[in-house]
C-alpha positions, 0 to 999 in steps of 0.5 A: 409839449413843445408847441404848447411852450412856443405859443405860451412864449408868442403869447405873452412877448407882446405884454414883456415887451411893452411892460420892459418899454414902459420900464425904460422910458420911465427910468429914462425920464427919470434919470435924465430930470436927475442930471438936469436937476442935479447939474452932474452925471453919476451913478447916483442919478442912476440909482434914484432913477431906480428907485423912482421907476420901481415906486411909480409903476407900483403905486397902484397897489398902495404905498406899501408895495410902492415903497417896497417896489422903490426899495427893491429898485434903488438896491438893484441899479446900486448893484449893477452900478457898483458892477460896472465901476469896478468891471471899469476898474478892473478892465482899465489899465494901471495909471501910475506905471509909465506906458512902455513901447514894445521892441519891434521883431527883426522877422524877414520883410518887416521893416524893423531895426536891422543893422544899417538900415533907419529904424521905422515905428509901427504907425509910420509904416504907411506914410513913407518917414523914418522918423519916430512917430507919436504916441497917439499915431501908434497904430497901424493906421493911426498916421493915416487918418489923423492925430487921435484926441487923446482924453483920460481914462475914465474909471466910471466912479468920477462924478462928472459936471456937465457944461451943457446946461450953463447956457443963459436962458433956459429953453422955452417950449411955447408955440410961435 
């Protein structure tokens, strides 16, 4: 029984996977000529994208099932979309609270604030100063290796204009 499931599974993987590659690369192509139609990235190219992808590859079987199948397709990446913006929200930390610094332990050999000694930070601890760090270098390998870029948090439900396609020309394709 069980090697009539594993052959079954051997089978088919072939068609699932190709038909899961034909999936991507359309929605792909279809999200991509969104934000390039659009001029932003949001979840709504994501949805329509979707919607296209589920209606394209059902348009053999007429409208009805197309217009069903693009339905069907606009609701489920709604849904994972919503599912990731609020995962965002929920798994980013609060940005009205100010950041707090945690007291370092006076634990035997870790050079914290004890009596009559300098107080050394936890991102100074490899670069030999006694002075306070930055925020950005608050880690411990995080003076070794340079200032980190700091950008804002990004919840995910922000529509984003991308500054990539304000070139003068568009691009051309012609064989030179």
């Amino acid at each position: 029984m069980c090697s009539v499931g594993s052959q079954a599974v051997r089978m088919n993987a072939p068609r699932v996977g190709g038909s899961f590659a034909v999936w991507g690369g359309l929605f792909s192509t279809f999200d991509c000529t969104m934000v390039y139609m659009r001029q932003k990235e949001d979840p709504w190219n994501s949805i329509i994208a979707g919607a296209a992808t589920g209606g394209f590859l059902q348009m053999r079987q007429g409208m009805g099932a197309a217009s069903r199948s693009a339905l069907f397709g606009g609701v489920l990446l709604a849904l994972i979309e919503g599912a990731g913006i609020m995962l965002n929200k929920v798994m980013s930390p609060p940005q009205n609270l100010p950041p707090m610094e945690e007291p370092v332990p006076n634990v035997a050999g870790y050079p914290g604030k004890t009596p009559g000694r300098p107080s050394v930070s936890v991102g100074s601890l490899g670069e030999g100063s006694s002075s306070s760090s930055s925020p950005s270098s608050s880690s411990w390998l995080g003076g070794l290796f340079g200032k980190k870029e700091e950008t804002a948090p990004s919840d995910g439900s922000k529509t984003k204009v991308l500054e990539s396609f304000d070139s003068p020309t568009p691009p051309s394709f012609e064989y030179k």
